[in-house]
C-alpha positions in Angstrom: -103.5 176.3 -51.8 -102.0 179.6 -50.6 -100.7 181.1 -54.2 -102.2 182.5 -56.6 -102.7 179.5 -58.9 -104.7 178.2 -55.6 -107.1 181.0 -55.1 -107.9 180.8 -59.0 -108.8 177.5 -58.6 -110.8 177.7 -55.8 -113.0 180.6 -57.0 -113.3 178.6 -60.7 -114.8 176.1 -58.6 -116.9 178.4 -56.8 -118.2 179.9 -59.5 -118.9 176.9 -61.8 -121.4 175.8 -58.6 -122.8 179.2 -58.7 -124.6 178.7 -62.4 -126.3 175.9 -61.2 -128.5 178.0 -59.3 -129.3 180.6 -62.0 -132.5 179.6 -64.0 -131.2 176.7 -66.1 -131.9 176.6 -70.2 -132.5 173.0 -71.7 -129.3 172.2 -73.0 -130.8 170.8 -76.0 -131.6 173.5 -77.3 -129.2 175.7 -79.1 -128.2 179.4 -78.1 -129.8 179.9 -81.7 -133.0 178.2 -81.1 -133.3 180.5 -78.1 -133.1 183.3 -80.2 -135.9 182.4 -82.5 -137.8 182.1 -79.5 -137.3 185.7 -78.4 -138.1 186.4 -81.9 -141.6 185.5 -82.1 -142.3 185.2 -78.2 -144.9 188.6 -76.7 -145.0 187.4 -73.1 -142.6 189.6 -70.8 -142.5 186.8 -68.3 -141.5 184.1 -71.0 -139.4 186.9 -72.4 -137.7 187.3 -68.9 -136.6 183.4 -68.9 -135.8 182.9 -72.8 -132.9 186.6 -72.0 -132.1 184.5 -68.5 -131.6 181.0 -70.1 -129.4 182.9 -72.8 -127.7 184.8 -70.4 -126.9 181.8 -68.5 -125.9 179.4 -72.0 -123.3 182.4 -73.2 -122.1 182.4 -69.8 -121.2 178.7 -69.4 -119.2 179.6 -72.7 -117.1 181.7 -70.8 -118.6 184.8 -73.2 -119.6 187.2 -70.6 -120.2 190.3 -72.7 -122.9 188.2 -74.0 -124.0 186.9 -71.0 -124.1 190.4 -69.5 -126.3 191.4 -72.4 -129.3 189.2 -72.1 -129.2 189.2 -68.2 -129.7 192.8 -68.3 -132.5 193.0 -71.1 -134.4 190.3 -68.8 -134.1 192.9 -65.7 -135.4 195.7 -67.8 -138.5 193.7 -68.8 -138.8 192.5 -65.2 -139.0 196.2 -64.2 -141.3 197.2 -67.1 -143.7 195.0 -66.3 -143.1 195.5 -61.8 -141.9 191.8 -61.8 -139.9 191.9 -58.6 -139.3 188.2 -58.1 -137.1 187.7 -61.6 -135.5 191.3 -60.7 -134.0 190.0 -57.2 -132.4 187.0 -60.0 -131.3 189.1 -62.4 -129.6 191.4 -60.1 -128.4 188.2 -58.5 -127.0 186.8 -62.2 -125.2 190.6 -63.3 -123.6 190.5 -60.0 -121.8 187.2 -60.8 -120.7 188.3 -64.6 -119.1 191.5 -63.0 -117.3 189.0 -60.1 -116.3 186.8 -63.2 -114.9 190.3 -64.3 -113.4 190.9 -61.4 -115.4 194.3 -61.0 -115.8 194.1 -57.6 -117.6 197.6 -56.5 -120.4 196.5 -59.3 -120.5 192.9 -58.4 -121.2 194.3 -54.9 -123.6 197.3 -55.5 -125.9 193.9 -57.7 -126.0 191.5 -55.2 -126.6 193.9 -52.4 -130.0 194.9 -54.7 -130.7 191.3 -54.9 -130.1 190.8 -50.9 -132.9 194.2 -50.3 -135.4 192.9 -52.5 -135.0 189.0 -51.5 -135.7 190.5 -47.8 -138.9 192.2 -49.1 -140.0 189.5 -50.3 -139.3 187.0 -47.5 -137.8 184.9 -50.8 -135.5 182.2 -48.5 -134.1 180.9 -52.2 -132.7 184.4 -53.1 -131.5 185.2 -50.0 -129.1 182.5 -49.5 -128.3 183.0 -53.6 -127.5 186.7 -53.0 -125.7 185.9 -49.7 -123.8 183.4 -51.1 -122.6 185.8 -54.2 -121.6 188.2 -51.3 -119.4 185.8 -49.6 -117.9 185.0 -52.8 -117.3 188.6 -53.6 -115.8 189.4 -50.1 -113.6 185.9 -50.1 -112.1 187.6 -53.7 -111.2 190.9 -51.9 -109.4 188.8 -49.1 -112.3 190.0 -46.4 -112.5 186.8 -44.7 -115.0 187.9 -41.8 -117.3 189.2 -44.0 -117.1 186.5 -46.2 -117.8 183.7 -43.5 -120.5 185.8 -42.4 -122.3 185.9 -45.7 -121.7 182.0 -46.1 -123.2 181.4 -42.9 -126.4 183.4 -43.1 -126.1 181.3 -46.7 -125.9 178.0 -45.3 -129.0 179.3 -42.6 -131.6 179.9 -45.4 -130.4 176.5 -47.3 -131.2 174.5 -44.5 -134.5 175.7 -44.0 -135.4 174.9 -47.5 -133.7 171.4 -47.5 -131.7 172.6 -50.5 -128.8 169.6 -51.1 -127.4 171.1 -54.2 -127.2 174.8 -52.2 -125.5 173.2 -49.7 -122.8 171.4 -50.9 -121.6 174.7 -52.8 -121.9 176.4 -49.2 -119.6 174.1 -47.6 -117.1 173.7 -50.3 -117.0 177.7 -50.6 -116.4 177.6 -46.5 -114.3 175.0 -46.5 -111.8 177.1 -49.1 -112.5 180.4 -46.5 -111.3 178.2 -43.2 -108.4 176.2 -45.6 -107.3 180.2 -47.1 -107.5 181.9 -43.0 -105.1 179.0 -42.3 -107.7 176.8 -40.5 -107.0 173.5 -42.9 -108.6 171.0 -40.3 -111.5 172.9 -40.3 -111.4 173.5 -44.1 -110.9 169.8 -45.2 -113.6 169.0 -42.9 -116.2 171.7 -44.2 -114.8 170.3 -47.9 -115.4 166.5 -47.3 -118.7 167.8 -45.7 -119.7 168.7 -48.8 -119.9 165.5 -50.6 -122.7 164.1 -48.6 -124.6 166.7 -50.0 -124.3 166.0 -53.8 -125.3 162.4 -53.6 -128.7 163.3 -55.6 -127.3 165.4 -58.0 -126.3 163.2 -61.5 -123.6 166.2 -62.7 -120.0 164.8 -63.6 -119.1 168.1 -64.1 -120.1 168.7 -60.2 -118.8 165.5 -59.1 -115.4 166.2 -60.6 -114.5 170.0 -59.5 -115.9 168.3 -55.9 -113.6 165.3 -55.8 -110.5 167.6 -57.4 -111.1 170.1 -54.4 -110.9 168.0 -51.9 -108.1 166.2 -53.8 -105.5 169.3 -53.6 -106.7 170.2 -50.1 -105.2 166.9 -48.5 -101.9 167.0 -51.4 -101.4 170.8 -49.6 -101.8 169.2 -45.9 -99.7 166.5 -46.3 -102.4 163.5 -46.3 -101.3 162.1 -49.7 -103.2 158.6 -49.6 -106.0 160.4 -49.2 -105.2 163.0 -51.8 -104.5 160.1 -54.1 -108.2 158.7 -53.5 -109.9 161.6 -54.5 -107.4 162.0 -57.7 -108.2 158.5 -58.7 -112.2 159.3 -58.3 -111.7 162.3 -60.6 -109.4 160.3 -63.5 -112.3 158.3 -63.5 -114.6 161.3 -64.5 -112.0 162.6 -66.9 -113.9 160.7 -69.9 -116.8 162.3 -68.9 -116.6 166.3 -69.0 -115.1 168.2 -71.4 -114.0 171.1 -69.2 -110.3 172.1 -70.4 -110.4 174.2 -67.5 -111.2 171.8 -65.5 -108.6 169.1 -66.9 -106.1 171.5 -66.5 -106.6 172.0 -62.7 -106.8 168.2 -62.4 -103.2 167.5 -64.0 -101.4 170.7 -61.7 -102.9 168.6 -58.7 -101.4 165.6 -59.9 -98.6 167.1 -60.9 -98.5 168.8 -57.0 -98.6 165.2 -55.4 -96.0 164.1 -57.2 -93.8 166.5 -56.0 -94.6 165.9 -52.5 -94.0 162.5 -53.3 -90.5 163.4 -54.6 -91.6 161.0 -58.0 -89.8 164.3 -60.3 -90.5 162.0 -63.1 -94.2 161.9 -63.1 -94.6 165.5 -61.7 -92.6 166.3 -65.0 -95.5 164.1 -66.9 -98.4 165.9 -65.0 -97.1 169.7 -65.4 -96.6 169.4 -69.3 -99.8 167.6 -69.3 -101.1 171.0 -67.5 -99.4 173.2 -70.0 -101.3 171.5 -73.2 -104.7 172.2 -71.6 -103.5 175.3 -70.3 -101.9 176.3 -73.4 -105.6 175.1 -75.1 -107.5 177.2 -73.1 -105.2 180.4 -74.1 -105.1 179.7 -77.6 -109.2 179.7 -77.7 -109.2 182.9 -76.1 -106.8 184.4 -78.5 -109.0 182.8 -81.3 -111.5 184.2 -80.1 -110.0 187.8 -79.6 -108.3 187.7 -83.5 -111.4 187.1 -85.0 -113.1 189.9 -83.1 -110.0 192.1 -84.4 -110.7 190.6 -87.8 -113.9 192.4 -87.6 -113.1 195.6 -86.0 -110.4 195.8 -89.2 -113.4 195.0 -91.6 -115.3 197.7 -89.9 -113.0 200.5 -89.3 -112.0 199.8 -93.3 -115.6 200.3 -94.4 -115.8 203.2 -92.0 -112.8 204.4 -94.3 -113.8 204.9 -97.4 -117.2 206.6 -96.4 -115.5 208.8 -94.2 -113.2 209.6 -97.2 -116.7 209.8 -99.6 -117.8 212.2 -97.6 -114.8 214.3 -97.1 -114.9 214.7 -101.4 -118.5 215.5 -101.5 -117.7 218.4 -98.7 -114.5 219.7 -99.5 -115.8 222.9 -101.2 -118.1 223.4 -98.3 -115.6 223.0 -95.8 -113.1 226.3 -96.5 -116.5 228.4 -96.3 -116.6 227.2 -92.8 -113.6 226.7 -91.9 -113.4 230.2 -89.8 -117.0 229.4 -88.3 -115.2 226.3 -87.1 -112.0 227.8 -85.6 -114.5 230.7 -83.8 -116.1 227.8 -82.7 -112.5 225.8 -80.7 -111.8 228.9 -79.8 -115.1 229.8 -78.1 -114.7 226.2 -76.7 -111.7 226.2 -75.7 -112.2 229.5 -73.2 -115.3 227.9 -72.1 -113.4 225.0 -70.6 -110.8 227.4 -69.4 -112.9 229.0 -67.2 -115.1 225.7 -66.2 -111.5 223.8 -65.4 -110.7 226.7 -63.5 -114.2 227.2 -61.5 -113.8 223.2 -61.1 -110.6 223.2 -59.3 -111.2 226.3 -57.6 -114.6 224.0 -55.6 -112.0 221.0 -55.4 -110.0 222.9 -54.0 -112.6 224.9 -51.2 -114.5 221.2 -50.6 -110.8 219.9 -49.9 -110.0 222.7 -47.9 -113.3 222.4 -45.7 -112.8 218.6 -45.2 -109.2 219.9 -43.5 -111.1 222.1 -41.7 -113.7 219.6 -40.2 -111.4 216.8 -39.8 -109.4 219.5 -38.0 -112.5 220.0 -35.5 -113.5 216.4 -35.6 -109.8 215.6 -34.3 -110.1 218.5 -31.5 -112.8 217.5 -30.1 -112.5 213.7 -29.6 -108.7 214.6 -28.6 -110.5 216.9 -25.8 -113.1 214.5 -25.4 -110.5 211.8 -24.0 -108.5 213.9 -22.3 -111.8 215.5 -20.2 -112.6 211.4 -20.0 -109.0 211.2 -18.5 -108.9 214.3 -16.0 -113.0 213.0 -14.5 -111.5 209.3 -14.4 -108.3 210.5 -12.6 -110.4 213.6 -10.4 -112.8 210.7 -9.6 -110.4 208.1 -8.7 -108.2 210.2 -6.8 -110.8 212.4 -5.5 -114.1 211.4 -4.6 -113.6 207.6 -4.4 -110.5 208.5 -1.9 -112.7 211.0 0.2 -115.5 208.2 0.2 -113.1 205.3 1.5 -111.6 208.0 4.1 -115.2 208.7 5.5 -116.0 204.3 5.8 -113.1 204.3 7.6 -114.0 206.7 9.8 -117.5 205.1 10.0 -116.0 201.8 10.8 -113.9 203.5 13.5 -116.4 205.2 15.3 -118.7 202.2 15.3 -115.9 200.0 16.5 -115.1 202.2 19.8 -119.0 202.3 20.6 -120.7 199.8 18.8 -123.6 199.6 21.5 -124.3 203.8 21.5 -124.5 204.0 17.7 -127.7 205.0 16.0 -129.5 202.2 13.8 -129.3 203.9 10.9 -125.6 203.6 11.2 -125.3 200.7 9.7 -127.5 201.4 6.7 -125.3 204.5 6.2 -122.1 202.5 5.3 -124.3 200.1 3.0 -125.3 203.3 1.1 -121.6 204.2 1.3 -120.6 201.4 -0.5 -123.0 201.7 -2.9 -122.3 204.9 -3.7 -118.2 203.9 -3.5 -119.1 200.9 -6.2 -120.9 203.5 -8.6 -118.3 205.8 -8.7 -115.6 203.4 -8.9 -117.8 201.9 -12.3 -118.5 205.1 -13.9 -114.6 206.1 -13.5 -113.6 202.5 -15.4 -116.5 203.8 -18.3 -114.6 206.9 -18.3 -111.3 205.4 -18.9 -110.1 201.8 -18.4 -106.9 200.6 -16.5 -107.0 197.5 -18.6 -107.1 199.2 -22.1 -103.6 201.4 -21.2 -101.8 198.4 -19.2 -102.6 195.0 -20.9 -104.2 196.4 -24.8 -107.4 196.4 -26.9 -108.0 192.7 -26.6 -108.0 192.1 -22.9 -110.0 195.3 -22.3 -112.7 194.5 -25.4 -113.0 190.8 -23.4 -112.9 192.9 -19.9 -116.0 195.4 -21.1 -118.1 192.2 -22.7 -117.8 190.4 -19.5 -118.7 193.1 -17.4 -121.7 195.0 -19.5 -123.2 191.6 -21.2 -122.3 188.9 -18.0 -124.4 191.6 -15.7 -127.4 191.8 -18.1 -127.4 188.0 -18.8 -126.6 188.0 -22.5 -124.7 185.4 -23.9 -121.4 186.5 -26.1 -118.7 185.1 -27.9 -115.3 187.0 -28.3 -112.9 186.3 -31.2 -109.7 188.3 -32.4 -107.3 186.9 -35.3 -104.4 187.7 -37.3 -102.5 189.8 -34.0 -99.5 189.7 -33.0 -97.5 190.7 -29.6 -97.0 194.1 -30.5 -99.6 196.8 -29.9 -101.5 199.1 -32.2 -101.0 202.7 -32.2 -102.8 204.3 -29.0 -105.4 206.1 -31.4 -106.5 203.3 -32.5 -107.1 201.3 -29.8 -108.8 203.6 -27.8 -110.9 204.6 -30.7 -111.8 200.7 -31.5 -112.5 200.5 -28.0 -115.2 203.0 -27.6 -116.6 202.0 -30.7 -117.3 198.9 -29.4 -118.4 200.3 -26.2 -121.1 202.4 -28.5 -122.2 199.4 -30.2 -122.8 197.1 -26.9 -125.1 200.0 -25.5 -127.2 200.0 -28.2 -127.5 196.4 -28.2 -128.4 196.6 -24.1 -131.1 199.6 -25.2 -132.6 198.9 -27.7 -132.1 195.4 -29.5 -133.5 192.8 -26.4 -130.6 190.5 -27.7 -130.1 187.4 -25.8 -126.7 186.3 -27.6 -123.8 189.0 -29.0 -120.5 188.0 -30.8 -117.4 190.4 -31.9 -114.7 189.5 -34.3 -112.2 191.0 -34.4 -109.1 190.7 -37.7 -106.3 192.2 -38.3 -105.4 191.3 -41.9 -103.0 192.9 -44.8 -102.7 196.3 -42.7 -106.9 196.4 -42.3 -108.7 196.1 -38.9 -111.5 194.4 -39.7 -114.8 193.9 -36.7 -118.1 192.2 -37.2 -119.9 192.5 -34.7 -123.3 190.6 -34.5 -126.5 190.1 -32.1 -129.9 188.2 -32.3 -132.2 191.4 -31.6 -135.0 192.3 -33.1 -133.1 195.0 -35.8 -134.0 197.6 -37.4 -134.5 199.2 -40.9 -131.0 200.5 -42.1 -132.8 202.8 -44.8 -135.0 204.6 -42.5 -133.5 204.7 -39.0 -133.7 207.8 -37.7 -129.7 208.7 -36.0 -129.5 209.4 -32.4 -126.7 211.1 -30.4 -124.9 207.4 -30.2 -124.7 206.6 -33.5 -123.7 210.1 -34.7 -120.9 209.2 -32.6 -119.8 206.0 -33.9 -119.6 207.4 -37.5 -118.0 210.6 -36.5 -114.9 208.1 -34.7 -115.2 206.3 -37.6 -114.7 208.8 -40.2 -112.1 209.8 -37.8 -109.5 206.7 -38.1 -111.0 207.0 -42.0 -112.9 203.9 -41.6 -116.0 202.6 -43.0 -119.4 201.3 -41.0 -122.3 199.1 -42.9 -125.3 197.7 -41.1 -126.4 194.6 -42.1 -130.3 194.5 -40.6 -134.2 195.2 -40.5 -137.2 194.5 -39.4 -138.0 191.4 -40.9 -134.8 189.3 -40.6 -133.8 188.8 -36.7 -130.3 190.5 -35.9 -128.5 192.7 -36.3 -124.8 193.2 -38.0 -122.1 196.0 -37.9 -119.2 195.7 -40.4 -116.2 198.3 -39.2 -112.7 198.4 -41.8 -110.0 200.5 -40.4 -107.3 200.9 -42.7 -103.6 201.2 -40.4 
């Protein structure tokens, strides 16, 4: 499960679940018969499903070109014709050709379009579709706290609709997130989950990607009886589909057993019988790929001879204008001299400015922490000592004469302590002993309890992937009042009851998600206050990246914070 062959599988899996939800063509009727359809058919909205059902045929066929194609022509007519329903599906459907592509950024940019316009429309089917492609995105780029977030809110809007099919693809795909963050308990158990969900669904294909995940999961753990089960369900199926892909996964997890169960003989068997599908799969490809060269030769030969036709029937024409042409590359080339020139001189004065303000941007948060440092220090040497010298005092004089002492007395050295307390907390805001003694983690839980225990909100408080050593001091502090900026906001202005923070450290990238149940906001629109000029400025500092994940019409809100180290 943890190479390379694994994550293939997995996300093969993933994806193969992932068509079921894009509007389905009947499948007895050819891609041709579609065709003719669109060829006589005037209604946009039939239009729109014929290009989607198309789209969806060429890519079960594994043709994504063509896929892309028709699932692009269906969005244009959508937006013709203002249909905003089928263009939150068709940006849902390009953004899973370009993660079959592995074009990530695109992927991305599509299902994020999809998301937006599923939100306008309070559509609880798209959502979880377009969340779902965006935790399948993130899993691919190994961001595992963005992708269990996306599952989650996923697996939230499939509930509501009592969607069995939805689900069982959510818990699979969380199942291979927990089993790939090295939680395997948790994975086999989201995994097995699954199952119960595809009890009404009459798919063998389903069945066996479902029973073969499972399968590998417990070989990989160890539990080989049970491994062994779920193998023998899915030999049973193997009459049934016609998958090569998936016949091929099938014999490398038998062929994985075997080798756990030191039977070199069989696990011999089951990896040639691996290669030959393998090895089918390939060669159909590269059939594929030498008759599209076939064609390109055909092509660029035609191209040939009228290129040469046409060179004879000019030839006399061309030495009368041959000077006119080499005025002309001449002329072009000094143009591009000078615009190459102009070009790199702006590169080069943008560059230069960006020094410049990352030059102020550093001088004034390193002179923002160090004022921080000299008020925290001038405070708690200062003021709080002068205020604990005058209670003792206070307490002296009232214990030599407690009977001759004004009333009031008393209510003095209550304000005292009052004031004392207040001081003593706005020195800890200024600069905490915990985050220079014990680290980022202890003084993150540290400022949670105190801010979000003394406003009675519930939080939760995670950190993964850390080790014993600490990270650099610029960082830390950094991280630390970025979180301090985000939990004010939440006590100002969200009326959370509940908070959480994650926080990852994974492949040299700090990674926080930090969520709360408020009553968010519009991302779009929201007008930027001193606080959160602040949190991007430290962000753009460490040369990190923030996204919001909120607005007004879903409940919560989400911060997503990278920090490459």
């Amino acid at each position: 499960m943890t190479g390379t062959k694994s994550i293939n599988n997995w996300i093969h899996l993933v994806i193969t679940c992932l068509i079921v939800l894009l509007p389905l063509a009947d499948f007895a009727q050819t891609i041709e018969q579609l065709k003719k359809k669109v060829a006589t058919e005037k209604k946009p909205v039939e239009l729109i499903k014929l290009h989607s059902d198309i789209g969806t045929e060429y890519y079960r066929k594994g043709d994504f070109v063509s896929s892309h194609e028709h699932f692009l022509e269906s969005l244009k007519i959508a937006e013709k014709i203002g249909d905003e329903h089928n263009c939150a599906v068709s940006y849902n459907n390009l953004s899973i050709v370009y993660l079959n592509t592995e074009k990530y950024e695109k992927a991305e940019f599509y299902a994020k379009k999809s998301l937006n316009l599923s939100k306008k429309l309070n559509d609880k089917e798209h959502l979880a579709n377009a969340y779902n492609t965006l935790g399948n995105i993130h899993y691919m780029k190994m961001e595992d706290s963005l992708s269990l977030h996306f599952y989650k809110k996923a697996i939230h809007y499939r509930k509501i609709m009592n969607d069995s099919l939805g689900l069982f693809i959510q818990y699979k795909n969380l199942g291979a997130l927990y089993f790939e963050m090295g939680d395997t308990l948790k994975g086999i158990d989201y995994m097995e989950g699954s199952l119960s969900y595809l009890k009404s669904v009459d798919d063998n294909l389903e069945w066996f990607s479902a029973y073969l995940t499972v399968a590998e999961a417990h070989v990989y753990q160890g539990n080989l009886e049970k491994g062994k089960d779920y193998i023998d369900s899915c030999k049973m199926l193997l009459p049934r589909i016609s998958a090569h892909q998936m016949i091929d996964d099938y014999y490398y997890v038998l062929h994985q057993y075997y080798q756990k169960k030191n039977n070199h003989e069989q696990a011999l068997v089951s990896y040639k019988l691996y290669e030959k599908y393998k090895d089918s799969v390939e060669n159909l490809e590269k059939h594929q790929q030498i008759s599209e060269l076939g064609v390109k030769y055909e092509t660029e030969k035609k191209e040939q001879r009228i290129s040469l036709q046409n060179k004879l029937l000019k030839e006399e024409e061309h030495s009368k204008n041959l000077i006119l042409i080499i005025s002309g590359i001449l002329l072009f080339l000094l143009l591009t001299t000078f615009f190459m020139y102009r070009y790199i001189q702006k590169n080069r004065m943008v560059r230069l400015e960006k020094e410049h303000t990352e030059a102020i941007l550093t001088e004034i948060i390193n002179t923002e922490e160090k004022e921080r440092n000299r008020i925290a220090k001038d405070l708690h040497d200062g003021i709080v000592q002068d205020i604990t010298s005058l209670k003792f005092m206070l307490n002296a004089i009232q214990a030599e004469a407690p009977t001759k002492l004004h009333p009031s007395l008393s209510q003095l050295n209550e304000e005292i302590d009052k004031i004392s307390s207040e001081v003593r907390e706005l020195s800890y805001q200024m600069m905490p002993i915990t985050l220079k003694e014990l680290g980022l983690l202890k003084a993150l839980e540290e400022m949670m309890n105190r801010n979000l225990n003394h406003n009675k909100i519930d939080f939760e408080f995670n950190a993964l992937g850390f080790s014993d050593e600490r990270l650099p001091e610029k960082i830390e502090v950094t991280v630390y009042r970025i979180c301090q900026e985000l939990i004010n906001n939440t006590l100002k202005h969200s009326s959370a009851t509940s908070v959480s923070l994650l926080v990852q450290l994974h492949q040299n990238m700090l990674q926080l998600t930090f969520e709360d149940d408020g009553v968010g906001f519009d991302v779009e629109n929201v007008k930027k206050g001193i606080g959160l000029d602040s949190l991007t400025s430290r962000i753009a500092w460490i040369k990190g990246s923030l996204e919001f994940d909120s607005s007004e019409i879903t409940k919560g809100t989400t911060a997503f914070i990278r920090i490459p180290l």
